[in-house]
ROVORO-586087 format. One record per residue (C-alpha): chain; residue number from 0; residue in one letter; y, x, z. Coordinates in nm, 3 decimals, always signed. Example, Ala and Ser with C-alpha at 12.3 -4.5 7.8 and 13.67 -1.06 7.14 Angstrom:
(rec A 0 A (-0.450 +1.230 +0.780))
(rec A 1 S (-0.106 +1.367 +0.714))
END
This chain:
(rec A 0 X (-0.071 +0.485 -0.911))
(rec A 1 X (-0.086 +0.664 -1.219))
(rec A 2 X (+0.210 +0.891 -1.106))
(rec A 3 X (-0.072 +1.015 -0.829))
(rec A 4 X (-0.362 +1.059 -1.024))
(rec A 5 X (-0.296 +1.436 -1.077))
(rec A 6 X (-0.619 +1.482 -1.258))
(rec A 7 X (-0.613 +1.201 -1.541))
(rec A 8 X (-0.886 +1.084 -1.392))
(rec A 9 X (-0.823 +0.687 -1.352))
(rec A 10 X (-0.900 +0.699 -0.959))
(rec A 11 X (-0.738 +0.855 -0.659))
(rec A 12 X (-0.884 +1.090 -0.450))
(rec A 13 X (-0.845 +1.122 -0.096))
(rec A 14 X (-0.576 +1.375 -0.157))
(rec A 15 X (-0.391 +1.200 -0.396))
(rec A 16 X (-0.438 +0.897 -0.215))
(rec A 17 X (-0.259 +1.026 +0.082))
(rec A 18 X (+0.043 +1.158 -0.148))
(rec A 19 X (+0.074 +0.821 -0.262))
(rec A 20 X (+0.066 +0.695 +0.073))
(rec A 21 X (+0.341 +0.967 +0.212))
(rec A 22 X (+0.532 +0.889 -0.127))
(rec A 23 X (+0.582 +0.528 -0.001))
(rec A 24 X (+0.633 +0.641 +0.374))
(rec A 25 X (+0.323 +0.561 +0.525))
(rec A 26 X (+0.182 +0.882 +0.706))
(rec A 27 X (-0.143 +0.869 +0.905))
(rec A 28 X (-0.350 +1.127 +1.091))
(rec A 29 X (-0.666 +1.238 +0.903))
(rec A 30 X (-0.869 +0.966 +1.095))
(rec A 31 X (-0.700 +0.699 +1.027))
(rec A 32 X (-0.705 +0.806 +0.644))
(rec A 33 X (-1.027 +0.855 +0.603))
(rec A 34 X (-1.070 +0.485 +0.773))
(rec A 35 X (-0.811 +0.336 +0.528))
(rec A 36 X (-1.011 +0.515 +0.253))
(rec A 37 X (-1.271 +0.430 +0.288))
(rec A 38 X (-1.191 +0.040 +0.334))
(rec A 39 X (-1.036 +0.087 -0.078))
(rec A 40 X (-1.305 +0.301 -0.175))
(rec A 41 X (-1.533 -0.068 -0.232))
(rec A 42 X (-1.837 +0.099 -0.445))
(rec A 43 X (-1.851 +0.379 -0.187))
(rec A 44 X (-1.813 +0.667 -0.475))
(rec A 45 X (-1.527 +0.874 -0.317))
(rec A 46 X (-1.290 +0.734 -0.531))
(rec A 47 X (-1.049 +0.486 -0.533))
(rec A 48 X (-0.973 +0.287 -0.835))
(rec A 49 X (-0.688 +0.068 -0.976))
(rec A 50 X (-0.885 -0.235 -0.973))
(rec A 51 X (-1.024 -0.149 -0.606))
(rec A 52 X (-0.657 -0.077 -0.465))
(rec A 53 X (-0.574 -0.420 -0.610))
(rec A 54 X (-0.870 -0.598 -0.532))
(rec A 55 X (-0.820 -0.478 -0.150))
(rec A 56 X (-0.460 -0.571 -0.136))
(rec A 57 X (-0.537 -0.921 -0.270))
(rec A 58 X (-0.797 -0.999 -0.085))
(rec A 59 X (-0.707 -0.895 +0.293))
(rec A 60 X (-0.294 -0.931 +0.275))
(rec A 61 X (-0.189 -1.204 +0.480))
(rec A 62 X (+0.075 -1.438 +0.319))
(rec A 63 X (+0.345 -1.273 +0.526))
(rec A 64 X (+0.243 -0.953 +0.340))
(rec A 65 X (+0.205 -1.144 +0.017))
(rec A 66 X (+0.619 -1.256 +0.049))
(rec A 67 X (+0.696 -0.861 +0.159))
(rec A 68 X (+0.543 -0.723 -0.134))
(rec A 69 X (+0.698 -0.959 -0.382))
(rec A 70 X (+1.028 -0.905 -0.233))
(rec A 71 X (+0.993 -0.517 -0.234))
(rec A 72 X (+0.868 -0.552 -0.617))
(rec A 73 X (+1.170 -0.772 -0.706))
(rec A 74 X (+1.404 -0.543 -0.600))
(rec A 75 X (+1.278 -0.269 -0.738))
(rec A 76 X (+1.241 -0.436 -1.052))
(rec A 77 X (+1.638 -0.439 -1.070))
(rec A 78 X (+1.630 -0.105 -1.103))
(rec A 79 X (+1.688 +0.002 -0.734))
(rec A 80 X (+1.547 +0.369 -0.600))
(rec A 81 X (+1.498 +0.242 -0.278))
(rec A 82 X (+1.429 -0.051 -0.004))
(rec A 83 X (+1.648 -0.120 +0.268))
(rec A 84 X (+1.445 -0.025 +0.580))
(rec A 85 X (+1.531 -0.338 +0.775))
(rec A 86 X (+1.378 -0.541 +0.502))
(rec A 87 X (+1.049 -0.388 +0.520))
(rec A 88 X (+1.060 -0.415 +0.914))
(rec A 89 X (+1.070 -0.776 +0.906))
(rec A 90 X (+0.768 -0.771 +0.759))
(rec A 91 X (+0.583 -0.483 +0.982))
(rec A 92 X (+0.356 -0.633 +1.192))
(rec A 93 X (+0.243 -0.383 +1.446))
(rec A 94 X (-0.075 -0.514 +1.576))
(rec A 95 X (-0.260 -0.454 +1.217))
(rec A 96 X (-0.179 -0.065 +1.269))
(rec A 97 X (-0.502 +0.143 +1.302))
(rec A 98 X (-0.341 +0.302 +1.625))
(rec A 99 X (-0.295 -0.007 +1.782))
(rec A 100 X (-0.624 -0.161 +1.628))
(rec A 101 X (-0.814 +0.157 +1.786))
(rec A 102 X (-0.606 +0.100 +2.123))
(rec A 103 X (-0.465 +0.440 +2.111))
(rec A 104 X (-0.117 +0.292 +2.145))
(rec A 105 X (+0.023 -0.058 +2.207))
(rec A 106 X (+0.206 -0.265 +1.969))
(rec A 107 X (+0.570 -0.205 +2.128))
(rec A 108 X (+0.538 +0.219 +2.025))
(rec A 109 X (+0.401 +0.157 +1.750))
(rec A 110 X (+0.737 -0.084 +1.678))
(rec A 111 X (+0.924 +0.193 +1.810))
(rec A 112 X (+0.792 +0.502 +1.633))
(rec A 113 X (+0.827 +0.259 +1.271))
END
């Protein structure tokens, strides 16, 4: 996170919150930023914080999500660049995309445009 913070700051702004978010291949439309924003932004300041981003992650990741992230941490703790794609879509679960959430697309493109 501190990689983002271009300002020194401690906390991510929306900006740097979406390079973060690109950085690790997640891009979303401004909506659906400013929604997922706002749900890390807890204190409702306009930033986001370290302890918020983790705070949020703990507390709404389902255990499935839980054994994704400590898999994708693991192997990038042996010094890997990258994450093979297939193991990350094991773990996707389409129906807890905003688009789908919002009913702007069904689960099946949202499995095909990941």
């Amino acid at each position: 996170m501190v990689r983002f913070d271009v300002n020194n700051n401690g906390h991510l702004e929306k900006i740097e919150f979406n390079e973060f978010l690109i950085h690790i291949g997640v891009f979303l439309s401004t909506q659906e930023l400013r929604t997922v924003y706002d749900q890390f932004d807890l204190n409702r300041d306009g930033l986001i914080s370290y302890a918020e981003l983790i705070k949020v992650l703990r507390d709404t990741a389902t255990e499935s999500r839980h054994k994704a992230i400590r898999a994708a941490f693991l192997q990038l703790a042996k010094n890997q660049t990258s994450i093979p794609l297939s193991n990350l879509m094991d773990q996707f679960r389409c129906e807890c995309h905003p688009r789908v959430q919002s009913r702007e697309k069904c689960a099946k493109a949202c499995r095909h445009e990941t």
